[in-house]
C-alpha positions in Angstrom: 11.7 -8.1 13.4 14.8 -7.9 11.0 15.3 -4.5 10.3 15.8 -5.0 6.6 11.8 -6.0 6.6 10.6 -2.8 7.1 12.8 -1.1 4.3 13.0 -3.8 2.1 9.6 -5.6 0.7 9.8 -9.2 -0.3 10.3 -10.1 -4.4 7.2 -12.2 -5.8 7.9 -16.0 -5.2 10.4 -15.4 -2.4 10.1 -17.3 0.2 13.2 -17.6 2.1 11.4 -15.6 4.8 10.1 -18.8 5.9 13.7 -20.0 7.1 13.8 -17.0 9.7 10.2 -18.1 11.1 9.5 -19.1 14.4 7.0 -21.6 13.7 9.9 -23.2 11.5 10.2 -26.3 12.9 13.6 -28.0 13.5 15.8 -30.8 14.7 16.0 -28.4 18.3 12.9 -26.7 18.4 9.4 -28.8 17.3 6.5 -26.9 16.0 3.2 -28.6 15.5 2.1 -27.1 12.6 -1.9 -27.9 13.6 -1.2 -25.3 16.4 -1.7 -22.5 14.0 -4.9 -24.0 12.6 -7.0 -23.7 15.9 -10.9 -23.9 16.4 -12.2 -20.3 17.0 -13.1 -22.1 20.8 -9.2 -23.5 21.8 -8.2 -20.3 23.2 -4.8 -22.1 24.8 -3.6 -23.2 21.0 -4.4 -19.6 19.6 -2.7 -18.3 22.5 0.6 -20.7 22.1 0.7 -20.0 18.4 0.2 -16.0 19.4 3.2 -16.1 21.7 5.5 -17.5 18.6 4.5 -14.6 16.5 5.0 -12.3 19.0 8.9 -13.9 18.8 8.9 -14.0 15.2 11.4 -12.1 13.3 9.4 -12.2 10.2 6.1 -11.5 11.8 4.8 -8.5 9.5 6.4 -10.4 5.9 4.4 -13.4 6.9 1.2 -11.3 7.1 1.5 -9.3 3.9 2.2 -12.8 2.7 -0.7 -14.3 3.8 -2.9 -10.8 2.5 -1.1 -10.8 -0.8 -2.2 -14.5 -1.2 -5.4 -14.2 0.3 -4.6 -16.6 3.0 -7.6 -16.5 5.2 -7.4 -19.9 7.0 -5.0 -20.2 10.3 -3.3 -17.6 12.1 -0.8 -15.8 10.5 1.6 -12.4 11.4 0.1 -13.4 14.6 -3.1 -12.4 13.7 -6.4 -15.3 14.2 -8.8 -15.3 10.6 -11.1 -13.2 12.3 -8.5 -10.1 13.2 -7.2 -10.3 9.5 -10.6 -10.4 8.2 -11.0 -6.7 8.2 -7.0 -6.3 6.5 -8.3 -8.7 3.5 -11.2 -6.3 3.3 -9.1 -3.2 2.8 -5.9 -4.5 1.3 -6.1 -3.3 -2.3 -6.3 0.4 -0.7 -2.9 -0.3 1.1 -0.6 2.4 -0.5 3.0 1.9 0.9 5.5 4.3 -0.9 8.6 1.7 0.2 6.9 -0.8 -1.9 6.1 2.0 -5.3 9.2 2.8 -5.0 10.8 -0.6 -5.0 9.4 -1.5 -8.0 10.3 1.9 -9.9 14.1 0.6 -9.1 12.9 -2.3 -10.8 12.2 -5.3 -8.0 9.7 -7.7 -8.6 7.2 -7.7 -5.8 3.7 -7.9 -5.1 1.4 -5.0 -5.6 -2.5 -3.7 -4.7 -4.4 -1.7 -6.9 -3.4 1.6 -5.1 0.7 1.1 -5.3 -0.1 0.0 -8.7 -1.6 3.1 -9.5 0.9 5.5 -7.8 3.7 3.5 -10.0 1.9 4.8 -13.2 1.8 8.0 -12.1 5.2 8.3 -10.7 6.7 6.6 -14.2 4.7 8.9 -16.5 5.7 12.1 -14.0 9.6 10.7 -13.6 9.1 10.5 -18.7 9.6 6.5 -18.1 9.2 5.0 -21.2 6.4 2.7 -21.4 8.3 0.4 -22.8 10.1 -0.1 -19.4 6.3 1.2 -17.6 5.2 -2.1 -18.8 8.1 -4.8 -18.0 7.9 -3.1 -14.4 4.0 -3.8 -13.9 4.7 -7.1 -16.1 2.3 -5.5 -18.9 2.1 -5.4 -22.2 3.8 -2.2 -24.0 0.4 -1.5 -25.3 -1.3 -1.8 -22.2 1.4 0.2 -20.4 0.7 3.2 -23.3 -3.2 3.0 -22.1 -2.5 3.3 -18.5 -0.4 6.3 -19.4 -3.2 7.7 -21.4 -5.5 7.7 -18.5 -2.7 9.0 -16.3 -2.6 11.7 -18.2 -6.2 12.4 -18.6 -6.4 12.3 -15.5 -3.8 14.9 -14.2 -5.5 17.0 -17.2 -9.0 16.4 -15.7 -7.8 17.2 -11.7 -5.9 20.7 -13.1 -8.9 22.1 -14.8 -11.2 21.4 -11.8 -8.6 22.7 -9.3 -9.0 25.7 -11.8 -12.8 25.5 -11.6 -12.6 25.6 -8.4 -10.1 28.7 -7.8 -12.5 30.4 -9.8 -15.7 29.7 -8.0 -13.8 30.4 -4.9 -13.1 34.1 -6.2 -16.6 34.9 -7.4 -17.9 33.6 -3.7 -15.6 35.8 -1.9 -16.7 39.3 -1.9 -14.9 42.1 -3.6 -12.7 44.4 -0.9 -14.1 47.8 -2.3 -12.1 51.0 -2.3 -13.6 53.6 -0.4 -15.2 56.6 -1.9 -14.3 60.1 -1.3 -17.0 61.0 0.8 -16.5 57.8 3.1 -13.5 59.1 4.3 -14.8 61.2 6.5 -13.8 65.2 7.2 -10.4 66.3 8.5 -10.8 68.4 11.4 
């Protein structure tokens, strides 16, 4: 794995990736393509591909590729359909800070519903303008305005429950009472 992968996710419609790949077949090393698109039954092929990925240097960009895409046919990131299966189920959730942030410094890259989320809130915490909110998220200005609207409703909303709550808390907990004169007891 390139060590730029990790700190560095890929811009929408990049695909140069695919000339790091090991299943990049060339003039000195022939890949089948087909041997990626095995029967769930021919263990050998989905072991052969497997062992390419495992060599891949561009393993985990193939497989956010293939989530971002909704690529469900095939292995890919040397994962079968069925073991990406339950990634496709829970990819919107993913929330990867690298990726928020790359966009707030203005690269074009693929997003879920969570990072999309945490880039509103982070523009409308950092005063963006939502002018530059919405060429960012690829929005429109008014749209970008909205989104800040319900940002801000909802940072309103979460203090005055956090407040509800504090209080409730305090009410719960009983009062330490000061003692009384006659609880002191007698000096001797």
């Amino acid at each position: 794995m390139h060590s730029t992968e990790l700190q560095t996710p890929r811009t929408l419609g990049d695909h140069n990736w695919h000339d790091h790949a090991a299943c990049r077949s060339t003039t000195h090393h022939k890949v089948d393509p087909e041997l990626f698109f095995p029967e769930p039954d021919e263990m050998d092929r989905i072991r052969a591909a497997k062992a390419l990925c495992t060599q891949c240097p561009v393993r985990s960009t193939c497989l956010d590729a293939a989530l971002e895409n909704g690529d469900r046919d095939g292995i890919r990131g040397g994962m079968t359909e069925e073991e990406r299966d339950p990634l496709h189920r829970k990819f919107q959730h993913r929330l990867n800070y690298a990726r928020v942030n790359a966009v707030l410094a203005g690269r074009d890259i693929h997003l879920t519903e969570a990072e999309r989320q945490a880039v509103v809130r982070a523009a409308y915490q950092s005063g963006t303008p939502a002018e530059r909110l919405a060429w960012l998220l690829k929005v429109t200005e008014e749209h970008a305005e909205k989104l800040y609207r319900r940002t801000r409703r909802e940072i309103r909303n979460r203090a005055v429950d956090q407040t509800k709550n504090a209080k409730t808390k305090a009410l719960k907990e009983p009062k330490a009472q000061n003692p009384r004169r006659d609880d002191l007891g007698k000096a001797a």
